[in-house]
C-alpha positions as a LaTeX table, in Angstrom:
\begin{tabular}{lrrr}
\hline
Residue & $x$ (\AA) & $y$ (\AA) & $z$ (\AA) \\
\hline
Unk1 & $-14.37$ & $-3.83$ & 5.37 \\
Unk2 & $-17.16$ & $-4.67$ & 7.66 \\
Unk3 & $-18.59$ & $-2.99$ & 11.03 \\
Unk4 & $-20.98$ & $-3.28$ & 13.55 \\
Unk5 & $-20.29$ & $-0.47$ & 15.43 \\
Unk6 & $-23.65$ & 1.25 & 15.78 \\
Unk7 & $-22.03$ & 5.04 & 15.67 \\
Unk8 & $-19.89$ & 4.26 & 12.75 \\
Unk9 & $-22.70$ & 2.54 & 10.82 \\
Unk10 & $-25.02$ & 5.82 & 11.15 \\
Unk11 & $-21.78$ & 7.99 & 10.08 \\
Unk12 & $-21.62$ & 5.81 & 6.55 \\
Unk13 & $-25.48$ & 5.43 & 6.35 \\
Unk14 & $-25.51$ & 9.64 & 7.08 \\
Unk15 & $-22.48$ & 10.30 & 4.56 \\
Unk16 & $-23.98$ & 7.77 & 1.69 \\
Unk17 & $-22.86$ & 6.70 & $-1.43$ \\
Unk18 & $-19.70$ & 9.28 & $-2.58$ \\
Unk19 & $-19.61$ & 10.96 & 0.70 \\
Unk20 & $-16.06$ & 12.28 & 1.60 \\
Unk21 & $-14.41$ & 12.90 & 5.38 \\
Unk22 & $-11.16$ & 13.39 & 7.00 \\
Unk23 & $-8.89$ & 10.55 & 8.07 \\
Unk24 & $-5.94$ & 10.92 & 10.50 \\
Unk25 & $-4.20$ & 8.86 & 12.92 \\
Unk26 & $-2.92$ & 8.42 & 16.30 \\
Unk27 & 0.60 & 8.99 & 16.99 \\
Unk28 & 1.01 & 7.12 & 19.99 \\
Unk29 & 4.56 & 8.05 & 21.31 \\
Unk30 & 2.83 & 11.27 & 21.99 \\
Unk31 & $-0.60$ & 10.26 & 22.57 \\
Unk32 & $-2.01$ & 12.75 & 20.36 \\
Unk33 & $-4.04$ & 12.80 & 17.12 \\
Unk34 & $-1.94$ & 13.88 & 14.04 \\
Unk35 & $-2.89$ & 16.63 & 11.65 \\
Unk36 & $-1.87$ & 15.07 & 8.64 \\
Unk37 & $-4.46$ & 12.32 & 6.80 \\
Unk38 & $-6.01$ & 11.73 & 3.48 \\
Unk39 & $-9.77$ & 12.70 & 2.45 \\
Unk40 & $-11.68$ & 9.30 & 1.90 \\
Unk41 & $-14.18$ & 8.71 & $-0.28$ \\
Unk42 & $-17.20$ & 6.35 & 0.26 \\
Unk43 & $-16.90$ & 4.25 & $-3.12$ \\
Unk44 & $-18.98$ & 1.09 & $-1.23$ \\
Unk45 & $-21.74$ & 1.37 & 1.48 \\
Unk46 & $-24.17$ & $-1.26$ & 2.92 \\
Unk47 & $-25.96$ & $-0.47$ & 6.01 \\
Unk48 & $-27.95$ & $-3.24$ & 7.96 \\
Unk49 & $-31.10$ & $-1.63$ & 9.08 \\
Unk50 & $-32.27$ & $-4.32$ & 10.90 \\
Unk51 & $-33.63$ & $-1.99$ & 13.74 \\
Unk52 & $-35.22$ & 0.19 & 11.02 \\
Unk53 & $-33.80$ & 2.90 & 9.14 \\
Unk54 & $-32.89$ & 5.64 & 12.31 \\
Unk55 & $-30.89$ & 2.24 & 13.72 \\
Unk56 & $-28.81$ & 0.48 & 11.82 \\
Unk57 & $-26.97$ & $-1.99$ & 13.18 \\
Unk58 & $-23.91$ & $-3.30$ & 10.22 \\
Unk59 & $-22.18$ & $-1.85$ & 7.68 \\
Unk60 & $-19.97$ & $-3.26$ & 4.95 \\
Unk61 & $-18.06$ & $-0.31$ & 3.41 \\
Unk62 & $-15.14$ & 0.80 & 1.10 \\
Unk63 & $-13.50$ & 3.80 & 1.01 \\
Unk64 & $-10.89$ & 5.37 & $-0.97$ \\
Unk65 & $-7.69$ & 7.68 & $-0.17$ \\
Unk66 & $-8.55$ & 10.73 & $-2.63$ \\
Unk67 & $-6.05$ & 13.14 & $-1.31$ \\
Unk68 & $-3.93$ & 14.46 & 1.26 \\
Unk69 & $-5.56$ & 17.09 & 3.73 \\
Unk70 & $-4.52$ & 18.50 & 7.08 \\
Unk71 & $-6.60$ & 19.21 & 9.79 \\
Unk72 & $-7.12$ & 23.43 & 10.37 \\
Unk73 & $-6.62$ & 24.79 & 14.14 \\
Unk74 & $-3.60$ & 26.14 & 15.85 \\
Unk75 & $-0.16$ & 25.81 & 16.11 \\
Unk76 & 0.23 & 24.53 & 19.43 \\
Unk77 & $-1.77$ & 23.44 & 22.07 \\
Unk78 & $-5.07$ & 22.07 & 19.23 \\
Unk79 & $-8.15$ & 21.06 & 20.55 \\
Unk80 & $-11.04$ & 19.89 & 18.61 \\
Unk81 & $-14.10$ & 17.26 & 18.19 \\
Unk82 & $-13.15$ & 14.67 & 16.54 \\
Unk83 & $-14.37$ & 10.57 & 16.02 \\
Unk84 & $-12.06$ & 8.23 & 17.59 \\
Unk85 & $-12.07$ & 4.51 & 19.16 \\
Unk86 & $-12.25$ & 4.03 & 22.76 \\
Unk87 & $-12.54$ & 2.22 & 25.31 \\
Unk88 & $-14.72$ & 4.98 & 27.36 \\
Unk89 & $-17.19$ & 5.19 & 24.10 \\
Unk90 & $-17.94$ & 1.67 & 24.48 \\
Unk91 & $-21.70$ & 0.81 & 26.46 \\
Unk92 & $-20.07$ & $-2.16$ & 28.53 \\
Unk93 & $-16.51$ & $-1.39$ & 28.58 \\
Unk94 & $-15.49$ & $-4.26$ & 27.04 \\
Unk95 & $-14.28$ & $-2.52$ & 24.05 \\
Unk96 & $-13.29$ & 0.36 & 22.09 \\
Unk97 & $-16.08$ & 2.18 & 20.29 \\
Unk98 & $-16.31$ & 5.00 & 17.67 \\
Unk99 & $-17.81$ & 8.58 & 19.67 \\
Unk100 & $-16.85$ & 11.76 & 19.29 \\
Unk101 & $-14.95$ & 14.26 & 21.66 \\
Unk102 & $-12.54$ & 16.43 & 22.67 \\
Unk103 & $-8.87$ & 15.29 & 21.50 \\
Unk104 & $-5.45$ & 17.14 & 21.72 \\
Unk105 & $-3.73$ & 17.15 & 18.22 \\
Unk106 & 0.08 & 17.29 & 17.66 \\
Unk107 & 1.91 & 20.45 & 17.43 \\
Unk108 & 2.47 & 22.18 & 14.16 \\
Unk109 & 6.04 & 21.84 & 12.99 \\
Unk110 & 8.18 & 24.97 & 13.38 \\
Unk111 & 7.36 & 27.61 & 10.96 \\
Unk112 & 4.01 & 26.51 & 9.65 \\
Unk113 & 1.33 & 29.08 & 9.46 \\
Unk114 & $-1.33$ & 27.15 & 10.16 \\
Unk115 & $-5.00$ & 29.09 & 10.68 \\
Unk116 & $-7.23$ & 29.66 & 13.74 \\
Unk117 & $-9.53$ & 26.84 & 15.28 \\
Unk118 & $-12.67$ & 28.08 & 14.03 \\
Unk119 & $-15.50$ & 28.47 & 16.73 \\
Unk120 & $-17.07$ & 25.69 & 17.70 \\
Unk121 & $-14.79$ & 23.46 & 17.04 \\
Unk122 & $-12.39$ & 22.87 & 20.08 \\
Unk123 & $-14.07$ & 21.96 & 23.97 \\
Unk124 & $-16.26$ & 24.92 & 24.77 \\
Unk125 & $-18.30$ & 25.32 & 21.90 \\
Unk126 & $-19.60$ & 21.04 & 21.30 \\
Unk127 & $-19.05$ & 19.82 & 24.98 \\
Unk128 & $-23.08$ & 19.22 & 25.49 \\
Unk129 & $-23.27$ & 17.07 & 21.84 \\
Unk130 & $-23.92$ & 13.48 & 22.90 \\
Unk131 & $-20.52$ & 11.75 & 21.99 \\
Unk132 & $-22.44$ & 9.13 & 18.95 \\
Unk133 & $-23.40$ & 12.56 & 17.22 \\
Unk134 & $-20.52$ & 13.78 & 14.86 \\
Unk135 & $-19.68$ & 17.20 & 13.64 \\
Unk136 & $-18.05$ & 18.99 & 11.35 \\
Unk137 & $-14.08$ & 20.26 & 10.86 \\
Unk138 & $-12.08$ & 22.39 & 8.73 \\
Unk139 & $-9.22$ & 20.63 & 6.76 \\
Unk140 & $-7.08$ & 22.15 & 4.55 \\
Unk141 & $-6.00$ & 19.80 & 0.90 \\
Unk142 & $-2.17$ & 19.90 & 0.82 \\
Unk143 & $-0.95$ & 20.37 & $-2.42$ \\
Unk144 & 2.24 & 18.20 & $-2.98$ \\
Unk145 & 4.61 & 19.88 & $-4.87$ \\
Unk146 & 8.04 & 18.19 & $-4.24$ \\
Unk147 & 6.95 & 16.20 & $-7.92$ \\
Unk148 & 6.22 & 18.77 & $-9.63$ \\
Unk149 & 9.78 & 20.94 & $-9.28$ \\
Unk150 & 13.09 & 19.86 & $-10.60$ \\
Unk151 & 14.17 & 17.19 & $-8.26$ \\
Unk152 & 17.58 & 16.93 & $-6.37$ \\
Unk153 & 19.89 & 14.36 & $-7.41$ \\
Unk154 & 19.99 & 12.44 & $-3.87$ \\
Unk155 & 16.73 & 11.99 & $-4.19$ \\
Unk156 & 16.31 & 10.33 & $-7.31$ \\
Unk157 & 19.24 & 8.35 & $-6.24$ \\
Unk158 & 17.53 & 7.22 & $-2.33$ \\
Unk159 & 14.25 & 6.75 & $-4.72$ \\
Unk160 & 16.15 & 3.80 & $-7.65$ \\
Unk161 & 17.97 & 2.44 & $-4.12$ \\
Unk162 & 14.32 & 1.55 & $-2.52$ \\
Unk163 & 12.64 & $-0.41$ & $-5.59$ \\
Unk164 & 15.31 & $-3.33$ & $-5.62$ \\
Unk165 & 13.85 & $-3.68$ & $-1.16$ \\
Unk166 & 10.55 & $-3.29$ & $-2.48$ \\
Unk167 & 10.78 & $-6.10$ & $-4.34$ \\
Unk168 & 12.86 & $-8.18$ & $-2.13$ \\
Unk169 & 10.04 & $-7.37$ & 0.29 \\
Unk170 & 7.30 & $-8.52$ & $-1.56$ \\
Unk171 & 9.19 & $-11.46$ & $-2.17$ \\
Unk172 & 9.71 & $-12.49$ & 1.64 \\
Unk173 & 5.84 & $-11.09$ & 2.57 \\
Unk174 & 4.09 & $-13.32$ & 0.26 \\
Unk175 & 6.10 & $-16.46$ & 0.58 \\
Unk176 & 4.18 & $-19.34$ & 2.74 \\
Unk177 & 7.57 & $-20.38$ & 3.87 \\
Unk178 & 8.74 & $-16.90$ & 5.65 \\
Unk179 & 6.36 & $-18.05$ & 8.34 \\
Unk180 & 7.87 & $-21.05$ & 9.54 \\
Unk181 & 10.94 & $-19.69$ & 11.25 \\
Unk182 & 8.72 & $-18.37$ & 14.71 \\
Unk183 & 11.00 & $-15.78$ & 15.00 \\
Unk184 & 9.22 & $-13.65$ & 12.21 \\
Unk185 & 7.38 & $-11.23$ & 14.05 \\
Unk186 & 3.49 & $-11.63$ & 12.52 \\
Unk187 & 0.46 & $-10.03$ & 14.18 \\
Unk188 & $-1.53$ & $-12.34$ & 12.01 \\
Unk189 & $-0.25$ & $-15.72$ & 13.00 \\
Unk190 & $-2.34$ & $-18.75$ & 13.65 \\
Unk191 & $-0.84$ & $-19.42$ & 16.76 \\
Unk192 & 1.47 & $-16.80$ & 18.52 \\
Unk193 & 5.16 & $-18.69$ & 18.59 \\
Unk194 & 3.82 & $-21.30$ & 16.07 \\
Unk195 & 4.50 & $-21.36$ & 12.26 \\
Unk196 & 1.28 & $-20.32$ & 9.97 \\
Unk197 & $-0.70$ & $-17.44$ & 9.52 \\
Unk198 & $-4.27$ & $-17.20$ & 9.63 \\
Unk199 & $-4.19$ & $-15.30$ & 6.39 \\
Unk200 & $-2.91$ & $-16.29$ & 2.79 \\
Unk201 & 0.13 & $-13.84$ & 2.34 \\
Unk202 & 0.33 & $-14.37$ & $-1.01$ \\
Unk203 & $-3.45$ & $-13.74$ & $-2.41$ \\
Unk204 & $-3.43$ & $-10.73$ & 0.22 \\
Unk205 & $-0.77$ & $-8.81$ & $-1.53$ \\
Unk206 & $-1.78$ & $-9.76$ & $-4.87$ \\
Unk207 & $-5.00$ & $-8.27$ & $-4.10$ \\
Unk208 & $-2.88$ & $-4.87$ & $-2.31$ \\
Unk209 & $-0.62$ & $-4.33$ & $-5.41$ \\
Unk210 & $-4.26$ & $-4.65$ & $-7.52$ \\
Unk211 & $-5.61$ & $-1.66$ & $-5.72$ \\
Unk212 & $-2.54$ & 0.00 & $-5.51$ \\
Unk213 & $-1.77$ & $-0.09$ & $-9.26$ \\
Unk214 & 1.67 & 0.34 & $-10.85$ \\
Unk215 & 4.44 & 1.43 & $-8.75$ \\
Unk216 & 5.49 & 5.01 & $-8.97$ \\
Unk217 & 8.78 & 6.06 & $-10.97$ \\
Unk218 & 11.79 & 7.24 & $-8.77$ \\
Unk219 & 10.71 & 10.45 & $-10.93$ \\
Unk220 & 7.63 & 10.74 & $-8.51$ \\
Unk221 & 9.50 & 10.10 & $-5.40$ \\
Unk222 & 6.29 & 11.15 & $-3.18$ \\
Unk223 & 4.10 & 8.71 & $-4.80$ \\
Unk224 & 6.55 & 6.02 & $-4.12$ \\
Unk225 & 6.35 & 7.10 & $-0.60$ \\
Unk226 & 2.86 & 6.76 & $-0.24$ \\
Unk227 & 2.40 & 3.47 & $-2.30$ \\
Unk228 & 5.81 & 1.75 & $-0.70$ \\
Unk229 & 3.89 & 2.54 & 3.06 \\
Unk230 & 0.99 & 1.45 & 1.81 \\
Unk231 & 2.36 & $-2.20$ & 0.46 \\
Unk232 & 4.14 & $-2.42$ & 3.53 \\
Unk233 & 1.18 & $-1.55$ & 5.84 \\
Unk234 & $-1.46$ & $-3.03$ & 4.11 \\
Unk235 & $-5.55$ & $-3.40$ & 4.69 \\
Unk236 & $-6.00$ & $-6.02$ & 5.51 \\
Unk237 & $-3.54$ & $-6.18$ & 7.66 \\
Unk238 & $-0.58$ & $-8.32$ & 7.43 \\
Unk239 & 1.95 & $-7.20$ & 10.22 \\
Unk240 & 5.13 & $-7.88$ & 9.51 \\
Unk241 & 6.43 & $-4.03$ & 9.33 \\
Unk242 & 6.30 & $-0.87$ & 12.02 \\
Unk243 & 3.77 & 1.43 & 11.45 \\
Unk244 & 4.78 & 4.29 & 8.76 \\
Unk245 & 1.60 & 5.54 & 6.97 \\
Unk246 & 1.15 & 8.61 & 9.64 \\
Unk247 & 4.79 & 9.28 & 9.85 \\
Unk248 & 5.09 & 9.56 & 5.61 \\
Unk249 & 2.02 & 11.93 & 5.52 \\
Unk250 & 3.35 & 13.96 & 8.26 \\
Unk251 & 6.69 & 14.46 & 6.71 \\
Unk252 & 7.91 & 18.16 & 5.12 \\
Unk253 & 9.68 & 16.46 & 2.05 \\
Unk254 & 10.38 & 13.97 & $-0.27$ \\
Unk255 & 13.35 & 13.66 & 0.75 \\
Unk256 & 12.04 & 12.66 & 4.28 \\
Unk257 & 9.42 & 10.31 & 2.73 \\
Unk258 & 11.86 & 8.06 & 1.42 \\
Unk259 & 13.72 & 8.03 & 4.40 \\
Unk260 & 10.72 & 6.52 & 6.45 \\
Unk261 & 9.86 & 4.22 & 4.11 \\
Unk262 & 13.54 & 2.99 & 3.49 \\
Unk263 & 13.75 & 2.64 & 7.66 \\
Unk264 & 10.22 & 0.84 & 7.03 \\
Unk265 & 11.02 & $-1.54$ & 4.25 \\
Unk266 & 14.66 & $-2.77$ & 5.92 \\
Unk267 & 13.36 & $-3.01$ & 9.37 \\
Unk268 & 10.45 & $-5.26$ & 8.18 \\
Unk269 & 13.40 & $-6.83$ & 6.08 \\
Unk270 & 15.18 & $-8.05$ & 8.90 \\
Unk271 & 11.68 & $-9.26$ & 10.77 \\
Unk272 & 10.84 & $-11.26$ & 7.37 \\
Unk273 & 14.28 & $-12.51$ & 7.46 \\
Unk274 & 13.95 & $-13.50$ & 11.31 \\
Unk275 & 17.33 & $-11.61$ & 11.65 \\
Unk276 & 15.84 & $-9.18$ & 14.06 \\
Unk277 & 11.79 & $-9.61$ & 15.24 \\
Unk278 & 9.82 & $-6.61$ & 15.55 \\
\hline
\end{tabular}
């Protein structure tokens, strides 16, 4: 992707080449940050330094999912200094910006032993850092197991049941012609209410499934989780399915995974299909 959000373009420059930070997301029902994310990798980094090499001013940047992490603090009531885009970070208004503050994180499911916001970390101890200066915070690497163990027969059965919707998905996603019936929901249409997209759905998935590499066995039902949301929510954006990544990496189970994504997959079904718009 590209940037020229100054903050964000001093993050990459300050990371560099192989750098590695947290990613999470937003749940927005709850307007809270979610604990769960992956730990991204800078594999591409290109900084414009156009107003010399303490300002730089673009970026053009890939980074890679490495693994799963979750952010370290308590179980209720988190607080801690993270980067996010808003509106309030912007110098005019007029957008949203990257800066970093104070944000209240989801609660902890029930049961989890998570550990104690280190020092620092939550309001009192970073509220005098300008907000386009980022810090630091813990993350733990979560370790999935649920592939490794002997694996119960529903879910190797919910896993087979998904691939034949994957495919019928990719189908309907990359065909030209799913586009002209207007009432296929697609965030990047040409024209709101008008056939055509502004994108090529075909050459964009071809170039998603490339990246993603060979789909996961129902044997690895948690990688087929995590690629399925990822085909269905893909960068660049297609949108033509709800929003799953954040809910998959939040679930406690494989079993749970495959539930989102088989929600995921038919409800974008029936939106491809014009059946029932998102």
């Amino acid at each position: 992707g590209s940037s020229e959000d100054p903050t964000f373009s001093r993050f990459l420059r300050d990371l560099g080449l192989g750098g590695m930070f947290a990613m999470v997301s937003v749940d927005q029902n709850r307007r809270k940050v979610r604990r769960s994310g992956v730990v991204a990798r800078i594999e591409v980094v290109d900084v414009d330094s156009e107003g010399g090499p303490l300002d730089p001013t673009a970026v053009a940047f890939s980074v890679v999912g490495r693994k799963r992490c979750r952010v370290v603090g308590p179980s209720e009531g988190m607080v801690a200094r993270v980067g996010r885009w808003r509106r309030c970070y912007h110098p005019d208004g007029e957008g949203a910006a990257l800066g970093w503050g104070d944000e209240r994180f989801v609660d902890a499911p029930t049961g989890t032993d998570d550990a104690e916001q280190e020092e620092g970390q939550s309001q009192g101890g970073l509220e005098k850092i300008p907000s386009n200066v980022w810090t630091n915070i813990s993350v733990d690497c979560v370790l999935d197991r649920d592939d490794s163990v002997a694996l119960d027969h529903d879910v190797l059965e919910r896993a087979q049941a998904l691939l034949p919707l994957l495919d019928k998905w990719v189908e309907l996603a990359s065909d030209q012609d799913t586009y002209d019936n207007i009432d296929v929901v697609a965030s990047t249409r040409r024209i709101k209410g008008k056939p055509g997209l502004c994108v090529d759905p075909d050459r964009l998935l071809r170039g998603v499934l490339a990246d993603l590499g060979e789909r996961p066995p129902p044997s690895r039902p948690t990688d087929l989780a995590f690629w399925g949301a990822a085909l269905i929510n893909p960068l660049p954006a297609l949108g033509v399915a709800p929003e799953i990544r954040g809910r998959v990496l939040e679930a406690e189970n494989a079993c749970r995974r495959l539930e989102i994504l088989e929600w995921g997959v038919k409800r974008s079904i029936a939106n491809l299909e014009g059946t029932s718009p998102l």
